[in-house]
C-alpha positions as CSV (number, residue, x, y, z in Angstrom):
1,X,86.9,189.1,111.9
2,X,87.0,188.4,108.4
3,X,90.3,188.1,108.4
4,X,91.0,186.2,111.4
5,X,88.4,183.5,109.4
6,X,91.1,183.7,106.9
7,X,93.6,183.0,108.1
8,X,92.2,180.1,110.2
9,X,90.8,178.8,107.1
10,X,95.1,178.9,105.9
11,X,96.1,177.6,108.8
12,X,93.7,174.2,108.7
13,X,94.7,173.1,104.7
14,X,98.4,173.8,105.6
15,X,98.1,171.0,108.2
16,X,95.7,169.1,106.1
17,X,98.8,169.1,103.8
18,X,101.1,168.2,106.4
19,X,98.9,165.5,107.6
20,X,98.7,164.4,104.0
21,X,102.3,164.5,103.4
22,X,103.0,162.5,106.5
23,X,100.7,159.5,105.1
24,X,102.2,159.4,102.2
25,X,105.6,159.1,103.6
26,X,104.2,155.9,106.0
27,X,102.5,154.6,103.1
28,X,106.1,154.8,100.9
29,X,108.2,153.6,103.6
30,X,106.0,150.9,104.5
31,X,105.8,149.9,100.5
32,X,109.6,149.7,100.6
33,X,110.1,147.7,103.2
34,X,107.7,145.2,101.9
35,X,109.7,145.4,98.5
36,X,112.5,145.2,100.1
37,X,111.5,141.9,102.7
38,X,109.8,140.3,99.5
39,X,113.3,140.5,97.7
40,X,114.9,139.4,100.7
41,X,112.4,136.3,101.1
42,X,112.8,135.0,97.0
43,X,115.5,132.5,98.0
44,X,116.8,130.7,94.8
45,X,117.1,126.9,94.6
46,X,119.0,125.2,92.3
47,X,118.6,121.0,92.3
48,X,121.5,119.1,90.7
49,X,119.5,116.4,89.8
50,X,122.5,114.5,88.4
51,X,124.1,114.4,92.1
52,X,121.6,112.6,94.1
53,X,123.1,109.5,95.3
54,X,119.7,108.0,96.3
55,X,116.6,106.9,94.6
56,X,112.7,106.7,96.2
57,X,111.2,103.8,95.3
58,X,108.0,104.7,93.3
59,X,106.6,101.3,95.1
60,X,106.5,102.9,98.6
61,X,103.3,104.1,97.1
62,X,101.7,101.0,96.3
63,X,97.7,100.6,96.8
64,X,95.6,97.2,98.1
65,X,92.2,95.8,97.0
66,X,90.6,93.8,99.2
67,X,87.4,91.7,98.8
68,X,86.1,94.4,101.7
69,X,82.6,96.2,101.1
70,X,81.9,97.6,97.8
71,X,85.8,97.9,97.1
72,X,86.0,94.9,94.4
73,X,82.0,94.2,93.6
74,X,80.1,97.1,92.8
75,X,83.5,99.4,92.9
76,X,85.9,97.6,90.7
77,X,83.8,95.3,89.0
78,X,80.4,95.2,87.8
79,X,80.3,92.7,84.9
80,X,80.1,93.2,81.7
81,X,76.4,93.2,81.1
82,X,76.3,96.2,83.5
83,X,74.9,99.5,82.6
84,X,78.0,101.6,84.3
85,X,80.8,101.5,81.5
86,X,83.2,98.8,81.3
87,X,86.0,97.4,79.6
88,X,85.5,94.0,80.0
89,X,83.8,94.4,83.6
90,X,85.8,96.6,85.2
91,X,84.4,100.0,85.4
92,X,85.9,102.8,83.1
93,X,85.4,105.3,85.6
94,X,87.5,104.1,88.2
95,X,90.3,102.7,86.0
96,X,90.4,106.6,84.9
97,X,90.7,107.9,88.7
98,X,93.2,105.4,89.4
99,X,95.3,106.5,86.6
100,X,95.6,109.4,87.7
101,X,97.2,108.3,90.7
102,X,100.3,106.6,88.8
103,X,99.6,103.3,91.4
104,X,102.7,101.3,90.6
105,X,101.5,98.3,91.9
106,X,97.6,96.9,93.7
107,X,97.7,94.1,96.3
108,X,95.2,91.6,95.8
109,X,93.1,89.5,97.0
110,X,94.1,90.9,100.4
111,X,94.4,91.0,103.4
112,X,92.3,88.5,105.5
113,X,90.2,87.7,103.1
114,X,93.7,86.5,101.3
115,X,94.0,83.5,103.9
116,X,90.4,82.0,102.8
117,X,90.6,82.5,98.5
118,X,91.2,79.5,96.4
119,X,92.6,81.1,93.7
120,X,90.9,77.6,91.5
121,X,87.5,79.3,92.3
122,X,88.0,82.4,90.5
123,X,88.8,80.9,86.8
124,X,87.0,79.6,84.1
125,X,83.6,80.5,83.0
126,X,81.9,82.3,85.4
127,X,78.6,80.3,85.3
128,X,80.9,77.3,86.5
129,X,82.6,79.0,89.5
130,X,81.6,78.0,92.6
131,X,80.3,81.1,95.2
132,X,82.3,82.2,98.7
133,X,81.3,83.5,102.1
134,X,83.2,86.0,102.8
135,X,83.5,85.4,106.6
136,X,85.8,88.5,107.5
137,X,84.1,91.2,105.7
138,X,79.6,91.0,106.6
139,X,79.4,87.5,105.9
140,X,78.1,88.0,102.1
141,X,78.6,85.7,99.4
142,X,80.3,86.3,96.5
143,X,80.2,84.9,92.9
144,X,84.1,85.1,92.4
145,X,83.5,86.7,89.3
146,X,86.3,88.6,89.7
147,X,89.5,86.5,89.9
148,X,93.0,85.6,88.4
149,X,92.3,86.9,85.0
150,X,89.9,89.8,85.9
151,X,92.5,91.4,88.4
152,X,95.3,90.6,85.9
153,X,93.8,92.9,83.1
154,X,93.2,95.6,85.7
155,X,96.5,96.1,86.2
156,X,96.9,96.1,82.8
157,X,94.7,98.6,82.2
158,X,96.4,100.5,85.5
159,X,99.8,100.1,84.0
160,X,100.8,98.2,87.1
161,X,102.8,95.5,88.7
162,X,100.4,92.9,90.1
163,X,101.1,92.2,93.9
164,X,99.2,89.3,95.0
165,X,99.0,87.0,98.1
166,X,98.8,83.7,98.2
167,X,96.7,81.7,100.8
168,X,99.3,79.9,103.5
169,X,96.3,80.2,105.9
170,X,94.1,77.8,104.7
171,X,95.4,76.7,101.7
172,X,97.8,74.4,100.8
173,X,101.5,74.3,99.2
174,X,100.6,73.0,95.8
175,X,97.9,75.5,95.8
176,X,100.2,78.6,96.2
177,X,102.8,77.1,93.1
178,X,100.1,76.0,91.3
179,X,99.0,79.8,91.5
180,X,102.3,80.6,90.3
181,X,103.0,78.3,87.8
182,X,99.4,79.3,86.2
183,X,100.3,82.8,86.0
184,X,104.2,82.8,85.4
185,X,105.2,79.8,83.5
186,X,106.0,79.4,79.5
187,X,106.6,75.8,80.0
188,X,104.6,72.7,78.6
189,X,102.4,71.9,81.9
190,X,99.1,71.2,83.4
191,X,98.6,75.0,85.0
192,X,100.1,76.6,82.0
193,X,97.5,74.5,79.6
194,X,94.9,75.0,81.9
195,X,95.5,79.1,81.9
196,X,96.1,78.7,77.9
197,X,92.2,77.1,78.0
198,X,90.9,79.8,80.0
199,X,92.0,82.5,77.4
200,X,95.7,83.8,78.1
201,X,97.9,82.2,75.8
202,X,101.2,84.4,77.5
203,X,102.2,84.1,80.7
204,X,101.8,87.3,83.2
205,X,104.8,89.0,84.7
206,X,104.2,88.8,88.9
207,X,106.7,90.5,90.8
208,X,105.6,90.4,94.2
209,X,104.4,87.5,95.9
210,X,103.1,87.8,99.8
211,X,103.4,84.5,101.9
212,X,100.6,84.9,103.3
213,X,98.7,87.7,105.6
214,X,98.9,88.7,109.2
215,X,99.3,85.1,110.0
216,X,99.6,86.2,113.4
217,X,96.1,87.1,113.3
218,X,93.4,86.4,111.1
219,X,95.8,84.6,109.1
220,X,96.0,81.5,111.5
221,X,97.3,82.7,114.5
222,X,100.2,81.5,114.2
223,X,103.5,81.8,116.8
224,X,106.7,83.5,114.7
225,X,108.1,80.1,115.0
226,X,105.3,78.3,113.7
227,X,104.6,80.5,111.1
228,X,108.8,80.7,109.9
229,X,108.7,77.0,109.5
230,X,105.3,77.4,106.7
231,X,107.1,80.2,105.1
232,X,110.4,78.5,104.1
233,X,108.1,75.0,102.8
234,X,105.7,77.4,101.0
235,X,108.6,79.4,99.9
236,X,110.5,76.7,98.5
237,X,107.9,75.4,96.0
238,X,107.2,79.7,94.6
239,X,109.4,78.8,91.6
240,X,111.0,81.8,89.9
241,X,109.2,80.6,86.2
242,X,109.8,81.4,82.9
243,X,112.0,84.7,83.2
244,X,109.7,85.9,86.2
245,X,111.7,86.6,88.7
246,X,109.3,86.5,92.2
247,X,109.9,88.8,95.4
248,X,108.5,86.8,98.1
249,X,107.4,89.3,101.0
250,X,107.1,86.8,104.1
251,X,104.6,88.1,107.1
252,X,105.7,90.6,109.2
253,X,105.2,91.9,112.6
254,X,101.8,93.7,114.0
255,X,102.8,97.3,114.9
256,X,105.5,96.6,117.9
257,X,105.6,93.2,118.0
258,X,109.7,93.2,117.9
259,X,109.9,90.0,118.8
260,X,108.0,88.7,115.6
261,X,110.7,90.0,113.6
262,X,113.6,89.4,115.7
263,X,111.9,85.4,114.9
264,X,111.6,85.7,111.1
265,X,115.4,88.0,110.9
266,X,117.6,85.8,113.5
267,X,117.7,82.7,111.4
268,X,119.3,82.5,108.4
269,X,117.3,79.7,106.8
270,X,114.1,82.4,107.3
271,X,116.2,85.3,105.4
272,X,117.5,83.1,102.6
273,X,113.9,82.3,102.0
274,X,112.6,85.7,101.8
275,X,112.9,89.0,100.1
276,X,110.6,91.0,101.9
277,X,109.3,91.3,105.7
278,X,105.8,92.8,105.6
279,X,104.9,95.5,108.6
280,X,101.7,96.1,109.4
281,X,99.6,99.1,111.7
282,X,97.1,100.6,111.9
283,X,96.5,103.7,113.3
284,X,93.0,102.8,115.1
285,X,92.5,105.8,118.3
286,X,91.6,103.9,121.1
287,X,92.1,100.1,120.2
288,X,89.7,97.9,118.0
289,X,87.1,98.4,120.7
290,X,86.9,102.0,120.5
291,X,88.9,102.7,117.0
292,X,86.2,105.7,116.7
293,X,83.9,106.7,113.4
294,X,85.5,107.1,110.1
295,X,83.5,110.5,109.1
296,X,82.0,111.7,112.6
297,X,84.8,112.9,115.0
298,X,85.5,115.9,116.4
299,X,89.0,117.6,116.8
300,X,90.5,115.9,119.7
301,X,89.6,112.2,118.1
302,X,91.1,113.7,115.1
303,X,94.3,114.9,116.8
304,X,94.5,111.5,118.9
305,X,94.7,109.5,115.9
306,X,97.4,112.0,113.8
307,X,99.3,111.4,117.6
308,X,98.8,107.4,116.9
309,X,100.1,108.0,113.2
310,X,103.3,109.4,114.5
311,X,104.4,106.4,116.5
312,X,105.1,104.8,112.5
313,X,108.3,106.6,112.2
314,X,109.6,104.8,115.9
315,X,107.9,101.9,114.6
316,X,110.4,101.7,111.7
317,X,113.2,102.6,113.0
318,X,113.6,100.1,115.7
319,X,112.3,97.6,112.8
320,X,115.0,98.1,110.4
321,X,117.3,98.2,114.1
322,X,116.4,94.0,114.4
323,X,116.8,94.0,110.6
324,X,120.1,95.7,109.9
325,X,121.5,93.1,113.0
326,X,120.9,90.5,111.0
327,X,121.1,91.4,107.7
328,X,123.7,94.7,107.5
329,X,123.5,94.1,103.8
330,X,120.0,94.8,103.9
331,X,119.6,91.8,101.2
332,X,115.2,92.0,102.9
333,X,113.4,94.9,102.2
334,X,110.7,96.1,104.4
335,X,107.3,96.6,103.3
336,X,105.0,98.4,105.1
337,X,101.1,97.4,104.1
């Protein structure tokens, strides 16, 4: 008996080692195949930057401040008696985030809100300027404390080019060039004198000038007809000033409105008088009426409007279709706010 136990006992460890031995051949086998996939997966790349025959523009990632909420009082600007630090008004916090983001150029004053500013308002001493209902955005009245000069040292302080939009809604033409001629010109003048009083002996480099905003809609509702005959008077008198050369970015078409730009594109008069065609969409869910919250949705709300955000690439395309017709050269950009 004893040695039947024995041998038993022999029998069990020599297939506990066998066992053993066959896990450690999985286990090495398995190892090596993973060695041998991860080699197989470490593709090399090699980028000949010299070769590319194309360059991105680092404006496709522009950035927009609008007169909308807390977005310019309270979140750009608080004054410079405020408590939050400030560099003049504008809040060092904020100028530090949005350096971060390299924003190579801010679109002010907006937007609707764009088609209601007189620009006159916004300079001066700021006990003298006169206050502003904001009628698109609550109603609220504003001390235009923050105007020419204020958003002109922010983008200083950004490192950016200065995008702004002058009012063709409710403004007039010698409002929009004497905007202009106020920031741009070096010449003995009236606006350049007037600027010179208010503190800024040099003139400002503007590059891009929008003719208007969304004329179609809160901009005046305007016809593409209607609205191509402003442009070209308003554009005339935007005077490339001093060595500032302007890029005037006419209103563009409202998502797939391809008739608005087949309007602005199919005259020559309209292209000469332009250097940019301004698209606009917004990728609401369900329409304006049901556009949906902007922090309580659930997954499907958030898959419907990533499905909306798709139709931007079609959107485009058939765009630059109308535009390349026209203009093969491609002499006007498109700029998609």
């Amino acid at each position: 008996g004893l040695l039947w136990a024995k041998e038993k006992k022999v029998n069990k460890m020599k297939k506990l080692k066998t066992f053993t031995l066959f896990l450690l051949v999985i286990c090495f086998t398995c190892w090596d195949l993973y060695s041998q996939r991860n080699k197989q997966e470490q593709n090399e790349i090699i980028i000949n930057a010299d070769l590319g025959k194309h360059k991105i523009s680092k404006h496709i990632y522009g950035h927009f401040a609008e007169h909308l909420g807390r977005c310019i009082y309270g979140g750009i600007w608080v004054g410079t008696d405020s408590p939050i630090p400030n560099t003049r008004g504008i809040r060092n916090d904020v100028v530090t985030a949005l350096k971060d983001l390299y924003i190579p150029n801010l679109r002010w004053p907006g937007g609707c809100f764009a088609d209601t500013y007189h620009w006159k308002d916004g300079i001066g001493p700021g006990k003298d300027r006169p206050s502003i209902v904001n009628v698109h955005w609550g109603g609220v009245t504003e001390d235009n404390s923050f105007g020419t000069h204020e958003f002109m040292d922010l983008c200083e302080q950004l490192g950016c080019d200065a995008y702004i939009t002058g009012n063709l809604g409710s403004g007039t033409v010698q409002e929009m060039a004497d905007w202009v001629e106020y920031l741009t010109s070096d010449a003995e003048s009236p606006m350049t004198n007037l600027r010179k009083k208010n503190g800024r002996e040099e003139p400002w480099k503007v590059r891009f000038w929008g003719l208007g905003n969304e004329n179609w809609g809160c901009g005046g509702n305007m016809t593409p007809e209607f609205y191509a005959d402003l442009m070209r008077r308003y554009s005339t008198y935007c005077k490339n000033l001093g060595g500032n050369k302007l890029v005037k970015i006419a209103c563009g078409p409202s998502g797939s409105d391809f008739n608005w730009t087949e309007i602005l594109m199919k005259d020559p008069k309209n292209r000469w008088m332009m250097q940019g065609l301004a698209l606009h969409y917004y990728t609401v869910m369900d329409g304006w009426g049901h556009k949906g919250s902007a922090t309580e949705f659930d997954e499907s709300e958030w898959i419907s409007t990533m499905n909306v955000t798709l139709k931007m690439d079609e959107l485009i395309t058939r765009h630059s279709t109308i535009m390349d017709k026209y203009d093969p050269e491609r002499r006007v950009g498109m700029y998609v706010e």
